[in-house]
C-alpha positions as a Markdown table, in Angstrom:
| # | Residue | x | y | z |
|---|---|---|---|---|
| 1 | Unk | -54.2 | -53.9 | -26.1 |
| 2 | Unk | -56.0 | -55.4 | -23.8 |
| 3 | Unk | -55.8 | -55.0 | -19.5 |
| 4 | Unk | -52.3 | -54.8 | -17.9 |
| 5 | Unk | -50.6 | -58.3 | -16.7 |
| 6 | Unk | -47.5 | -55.9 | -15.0 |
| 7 | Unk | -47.1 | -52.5 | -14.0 |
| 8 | Unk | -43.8 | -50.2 | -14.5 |
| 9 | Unk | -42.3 | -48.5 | -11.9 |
| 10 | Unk | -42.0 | -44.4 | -12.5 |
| 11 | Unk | -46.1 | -44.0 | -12.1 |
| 12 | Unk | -47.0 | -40.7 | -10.6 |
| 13 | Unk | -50.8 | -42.0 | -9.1 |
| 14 | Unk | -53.2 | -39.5 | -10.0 |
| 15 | Unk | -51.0 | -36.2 | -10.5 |
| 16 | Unk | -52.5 | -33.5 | -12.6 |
| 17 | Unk | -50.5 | -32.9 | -16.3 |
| 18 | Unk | -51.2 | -30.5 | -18.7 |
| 19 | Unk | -50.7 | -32.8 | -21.6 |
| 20 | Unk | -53.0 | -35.4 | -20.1 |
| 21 | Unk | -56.6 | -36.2 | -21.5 |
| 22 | Unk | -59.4 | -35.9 | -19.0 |
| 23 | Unk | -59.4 | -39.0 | -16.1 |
| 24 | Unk | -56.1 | -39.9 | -17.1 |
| 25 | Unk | -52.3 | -39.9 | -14.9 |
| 26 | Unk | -48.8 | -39.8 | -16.1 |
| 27 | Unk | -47.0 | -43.3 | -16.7 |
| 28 | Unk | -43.4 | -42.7 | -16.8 |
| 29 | Unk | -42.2 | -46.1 | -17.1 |
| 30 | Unk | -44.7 | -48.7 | -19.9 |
| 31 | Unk | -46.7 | -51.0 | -18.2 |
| 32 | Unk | -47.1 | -54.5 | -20.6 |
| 33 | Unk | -50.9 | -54.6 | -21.6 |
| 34 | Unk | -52.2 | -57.4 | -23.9 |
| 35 | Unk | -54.4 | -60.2 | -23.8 |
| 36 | Unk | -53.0 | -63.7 | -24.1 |
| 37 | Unk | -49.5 | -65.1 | -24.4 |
| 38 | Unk | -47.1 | -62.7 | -26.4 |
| 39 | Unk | -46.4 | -64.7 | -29.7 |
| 40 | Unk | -43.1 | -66.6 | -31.0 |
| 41 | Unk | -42.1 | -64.3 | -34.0 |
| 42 | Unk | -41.3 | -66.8 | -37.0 |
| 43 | Unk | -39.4 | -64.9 | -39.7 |
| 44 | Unk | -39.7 | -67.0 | -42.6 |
| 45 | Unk | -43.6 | -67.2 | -42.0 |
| 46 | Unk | -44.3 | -63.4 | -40.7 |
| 47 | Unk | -46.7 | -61.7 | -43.3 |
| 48 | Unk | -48.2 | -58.7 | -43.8 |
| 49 | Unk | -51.3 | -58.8 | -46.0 |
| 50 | Unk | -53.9 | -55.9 | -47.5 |
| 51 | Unk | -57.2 | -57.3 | -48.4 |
| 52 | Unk | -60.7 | -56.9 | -48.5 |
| 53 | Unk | -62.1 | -53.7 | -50.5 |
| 54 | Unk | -58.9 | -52.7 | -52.4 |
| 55 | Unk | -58.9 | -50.4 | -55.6 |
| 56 | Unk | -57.7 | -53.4 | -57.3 |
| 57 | Unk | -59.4 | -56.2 | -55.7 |
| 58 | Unk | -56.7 | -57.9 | -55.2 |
| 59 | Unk | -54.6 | -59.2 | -51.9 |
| 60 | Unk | -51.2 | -57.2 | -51.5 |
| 61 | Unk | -48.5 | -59.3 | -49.6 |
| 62 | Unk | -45.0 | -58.2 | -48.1 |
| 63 | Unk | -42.6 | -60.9 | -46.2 |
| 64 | Unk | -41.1 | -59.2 | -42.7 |
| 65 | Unk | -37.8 | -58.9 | -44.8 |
| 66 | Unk | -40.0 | -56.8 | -47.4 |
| 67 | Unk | -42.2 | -54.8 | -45.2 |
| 68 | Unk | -39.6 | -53.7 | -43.1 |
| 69 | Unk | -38.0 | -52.4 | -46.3 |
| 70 | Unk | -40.5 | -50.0 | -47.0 |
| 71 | Unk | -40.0 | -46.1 | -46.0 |
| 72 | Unk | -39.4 | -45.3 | -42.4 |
| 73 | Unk | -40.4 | -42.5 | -40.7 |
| 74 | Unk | -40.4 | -41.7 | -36.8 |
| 75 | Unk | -43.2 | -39.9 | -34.6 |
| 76 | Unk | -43.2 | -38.0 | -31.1 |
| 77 | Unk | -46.3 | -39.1 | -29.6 |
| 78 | Unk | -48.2 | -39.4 | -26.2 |
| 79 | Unk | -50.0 | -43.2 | -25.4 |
| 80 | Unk | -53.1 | -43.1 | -23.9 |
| 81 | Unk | -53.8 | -46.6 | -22.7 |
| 82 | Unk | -57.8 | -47.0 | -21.4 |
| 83 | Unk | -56.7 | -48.5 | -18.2 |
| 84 | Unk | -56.2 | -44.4 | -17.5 |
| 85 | Unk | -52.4 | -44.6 | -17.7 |
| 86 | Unk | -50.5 | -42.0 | -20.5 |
| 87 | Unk | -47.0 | -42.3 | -21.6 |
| 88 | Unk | -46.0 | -38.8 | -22.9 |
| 89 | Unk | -43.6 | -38.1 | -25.6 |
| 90 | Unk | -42.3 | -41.3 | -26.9 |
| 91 | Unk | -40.5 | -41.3 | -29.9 |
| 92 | Unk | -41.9 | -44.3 | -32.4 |
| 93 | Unk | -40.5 | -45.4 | -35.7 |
| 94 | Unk | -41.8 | -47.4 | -38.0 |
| 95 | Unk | -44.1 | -47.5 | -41.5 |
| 96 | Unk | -46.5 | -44.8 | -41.7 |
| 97 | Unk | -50.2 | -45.9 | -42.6 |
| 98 | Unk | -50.8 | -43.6 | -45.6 |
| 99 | Unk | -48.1 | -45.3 | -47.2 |
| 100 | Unk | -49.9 | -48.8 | -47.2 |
| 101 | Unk | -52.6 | -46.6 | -48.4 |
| 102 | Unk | -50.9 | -45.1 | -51.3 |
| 103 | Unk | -48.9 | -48.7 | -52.4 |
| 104 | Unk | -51.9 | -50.8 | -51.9 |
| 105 | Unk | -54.4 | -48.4 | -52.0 |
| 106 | Unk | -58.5 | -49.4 | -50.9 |
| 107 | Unk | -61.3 | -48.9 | -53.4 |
| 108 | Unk | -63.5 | -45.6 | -53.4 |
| 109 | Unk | -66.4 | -47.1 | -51.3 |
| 110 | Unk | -64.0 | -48.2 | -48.2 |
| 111 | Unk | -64.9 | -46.0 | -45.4 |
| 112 | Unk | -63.1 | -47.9 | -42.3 |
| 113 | Unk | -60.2 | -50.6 | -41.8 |
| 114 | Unk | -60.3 | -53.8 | -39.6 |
| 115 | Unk | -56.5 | -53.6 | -38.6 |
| 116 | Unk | -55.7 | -57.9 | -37.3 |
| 117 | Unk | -52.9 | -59.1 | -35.2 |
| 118 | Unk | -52.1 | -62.8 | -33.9 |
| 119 | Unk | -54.5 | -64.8 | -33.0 |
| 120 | Unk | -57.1 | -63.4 | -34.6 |
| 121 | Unk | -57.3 | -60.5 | -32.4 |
| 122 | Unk | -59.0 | -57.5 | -34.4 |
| 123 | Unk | -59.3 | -53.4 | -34.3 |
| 124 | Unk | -62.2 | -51.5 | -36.4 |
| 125 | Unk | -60.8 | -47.6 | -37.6 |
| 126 | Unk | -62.4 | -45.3 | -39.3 |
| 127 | Unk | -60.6 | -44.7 | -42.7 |
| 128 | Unk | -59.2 | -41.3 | -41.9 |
| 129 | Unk | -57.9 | -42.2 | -38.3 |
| 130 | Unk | -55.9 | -45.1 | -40.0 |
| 131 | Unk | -54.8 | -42.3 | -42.9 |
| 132 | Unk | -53.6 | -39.7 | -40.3 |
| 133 | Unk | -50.1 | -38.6 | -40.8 |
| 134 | Unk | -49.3 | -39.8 | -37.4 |
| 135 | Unk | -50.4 | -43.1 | -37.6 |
| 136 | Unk | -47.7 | -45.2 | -37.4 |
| 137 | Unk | -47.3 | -48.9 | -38.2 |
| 138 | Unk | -44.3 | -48.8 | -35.2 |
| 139 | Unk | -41.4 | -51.4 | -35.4 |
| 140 | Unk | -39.2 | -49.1 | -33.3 |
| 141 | Unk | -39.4 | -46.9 | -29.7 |
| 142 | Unk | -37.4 | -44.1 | -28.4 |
| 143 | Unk | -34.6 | -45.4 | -31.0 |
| 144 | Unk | -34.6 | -49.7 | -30.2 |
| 145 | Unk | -36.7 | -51.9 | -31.5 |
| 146 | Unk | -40.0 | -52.9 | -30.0 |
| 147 | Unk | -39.3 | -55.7 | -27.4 |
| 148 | Unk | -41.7 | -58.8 | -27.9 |
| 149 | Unk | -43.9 | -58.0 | -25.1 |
| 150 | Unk | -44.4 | -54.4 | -26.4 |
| 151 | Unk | -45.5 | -55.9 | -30.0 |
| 152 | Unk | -42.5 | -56.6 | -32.1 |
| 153 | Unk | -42.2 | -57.0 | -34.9 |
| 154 | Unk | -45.1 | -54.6 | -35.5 |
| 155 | Unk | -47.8 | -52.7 | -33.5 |
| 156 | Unk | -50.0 | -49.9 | -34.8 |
| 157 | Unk | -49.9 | -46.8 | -32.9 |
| 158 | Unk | -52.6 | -44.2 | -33.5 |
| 159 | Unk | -51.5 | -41.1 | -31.0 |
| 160 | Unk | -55.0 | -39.8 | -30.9 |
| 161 | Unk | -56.4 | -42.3 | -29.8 |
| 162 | Unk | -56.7 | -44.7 | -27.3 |
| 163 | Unk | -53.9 | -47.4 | -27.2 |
| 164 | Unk | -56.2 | -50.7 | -27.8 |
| 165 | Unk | -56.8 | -49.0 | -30.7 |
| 166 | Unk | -53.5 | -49.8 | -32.1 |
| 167 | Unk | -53.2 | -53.4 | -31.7 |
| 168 | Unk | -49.4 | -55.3 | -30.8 |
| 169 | Unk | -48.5 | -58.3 | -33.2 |
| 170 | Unk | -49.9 | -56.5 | -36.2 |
| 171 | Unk | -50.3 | -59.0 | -39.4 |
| 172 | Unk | -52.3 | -56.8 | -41.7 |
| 173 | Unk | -55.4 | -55.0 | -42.5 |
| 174 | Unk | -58.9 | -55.2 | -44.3 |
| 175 | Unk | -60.5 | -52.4 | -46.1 |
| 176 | Unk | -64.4 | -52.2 | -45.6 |
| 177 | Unk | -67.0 | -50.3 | -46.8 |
| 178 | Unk | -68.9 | -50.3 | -43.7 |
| 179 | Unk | -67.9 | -50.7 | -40.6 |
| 180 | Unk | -68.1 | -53.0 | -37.8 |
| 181 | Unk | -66.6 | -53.7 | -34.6 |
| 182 | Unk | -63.2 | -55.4 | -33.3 |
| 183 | Unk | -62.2 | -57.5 | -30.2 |
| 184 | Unk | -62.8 | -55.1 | -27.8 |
| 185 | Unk | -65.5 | -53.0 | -29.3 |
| 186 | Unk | -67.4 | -56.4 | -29.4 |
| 187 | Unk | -66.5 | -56.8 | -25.5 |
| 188 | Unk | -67.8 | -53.3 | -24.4 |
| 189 | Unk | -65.2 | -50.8 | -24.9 |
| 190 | Unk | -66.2 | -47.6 | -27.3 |
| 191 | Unk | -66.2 | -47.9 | -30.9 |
| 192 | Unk | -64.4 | -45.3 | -31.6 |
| 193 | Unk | -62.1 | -44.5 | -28.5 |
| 194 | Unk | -61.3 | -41.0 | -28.2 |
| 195 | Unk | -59.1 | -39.9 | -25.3 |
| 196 | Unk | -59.8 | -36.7 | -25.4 |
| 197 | Unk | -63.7 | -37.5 | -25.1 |
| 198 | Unk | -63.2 | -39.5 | -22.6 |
| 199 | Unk | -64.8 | -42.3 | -24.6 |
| 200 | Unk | -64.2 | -45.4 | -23.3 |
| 201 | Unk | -67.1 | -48.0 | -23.3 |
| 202 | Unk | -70.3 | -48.8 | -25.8 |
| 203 | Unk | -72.7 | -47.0 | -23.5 |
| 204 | Unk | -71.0 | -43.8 | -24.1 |
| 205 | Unk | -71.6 | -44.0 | -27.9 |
| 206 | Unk | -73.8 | -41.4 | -29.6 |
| 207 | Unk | -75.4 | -41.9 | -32.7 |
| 208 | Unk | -73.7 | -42.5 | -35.5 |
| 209 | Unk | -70.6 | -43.8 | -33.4 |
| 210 | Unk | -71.4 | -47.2 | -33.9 |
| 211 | Unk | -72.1 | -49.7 | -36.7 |
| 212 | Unk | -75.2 | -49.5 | -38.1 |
| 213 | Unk | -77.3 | -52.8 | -36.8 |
């Protein structure tokens, strides 16, 4: 999340991939991007919490010992980071999405998520982006797990879209039943963030993109 403080070596400048969405060039190292200081993980007081809109309008809790218990799956997916550098093909493990959805799952009305990490920092979703089956709640890369800097203990990572999208330092999410925006999205960048589309501020929104005023 957020604008890079360092840059990995490996970068190819602005070479042409077939894999790449529009405007973007291949990263073959991963740059550290965030905003802030990177945050002292504290096991005994890590939580992970569901709340807002859910089916059973209660708050749903799991300790790091807990949460990291729950199934674990791995994804091969591409990074698409808005600063127009893409990592291709990393290998990410972690706690899918749909299965918060199906253990804690939101009420019938929720139609996007507000996914928060430390210090308050904040990422709107639509409902099915967060539900995709490659939506990963990643704890792991390419086999190791996530280095501080990169977002461990937990960072969301949504391949399709853009990487601010998935925020580092992940701490839980709230279900909403409309939607509105998050750090960034309150800042300028797109509400939605396709790579593909090439959407990357507010003043490329269409309507319907945005949250109703």
């Amino acid at each position: 999340m957020g604008q890079p403080v360092e840059r990995a070596s490996g970068e190819t400048g602005d070479s042409v991939h077939p894999g790449l969405p529009p405007g973007q060039r291949l990263q073959r190292g991963w740059p550290v991007t965030h905003y802030g200081p990177v945050p002292k993980f504290r096991p005994e007081r890590w939580e992970f919490r569901v709340f807002g809109a859910t089916a059973d309008h209660e708050k749903h809790c799991w300790s790091h010992e807990e949460f990291t218990a729950l199934p674990y799956t791995s994804v091969v997916a591409d990074l698409h980071c808005v600063t127009k550098f893409s990592m291709l093909g990393a290998e990410w493990g972690g706690i899918p999405a749909a299965a918060i959805l199906e253990i804690a799952p939101p009420a019938p009305a929720v139609t996007h998520v507000m996914v928060w990490a430390e210090y308050g920092f904040s990422s709107n979703l639509r409902l099915d982006d967060f539900a995709s089956d490659r939506t990963l709640f990643a704890t792991h890369k390419d086999g190791e797990l996530l280095t501080a800097e990169h977002g461990f203990p937990l960072r969301l990572v949504v391949p399709h879209l853009y990487a601010w999208k998935g925020p580092k330092w992940v701490r839980g999410v709230e279900y909403m039943t409309a939607d509105r925006r998050g750090f960034w999205e309150e800042r300028g960048y797109h509400n939605i963030g396709d790579p593909w589309k090439e959407q990357r501020y507010s003043y490329q929104e269409e309507p319907g993109e945005g949250p109703e005023l």
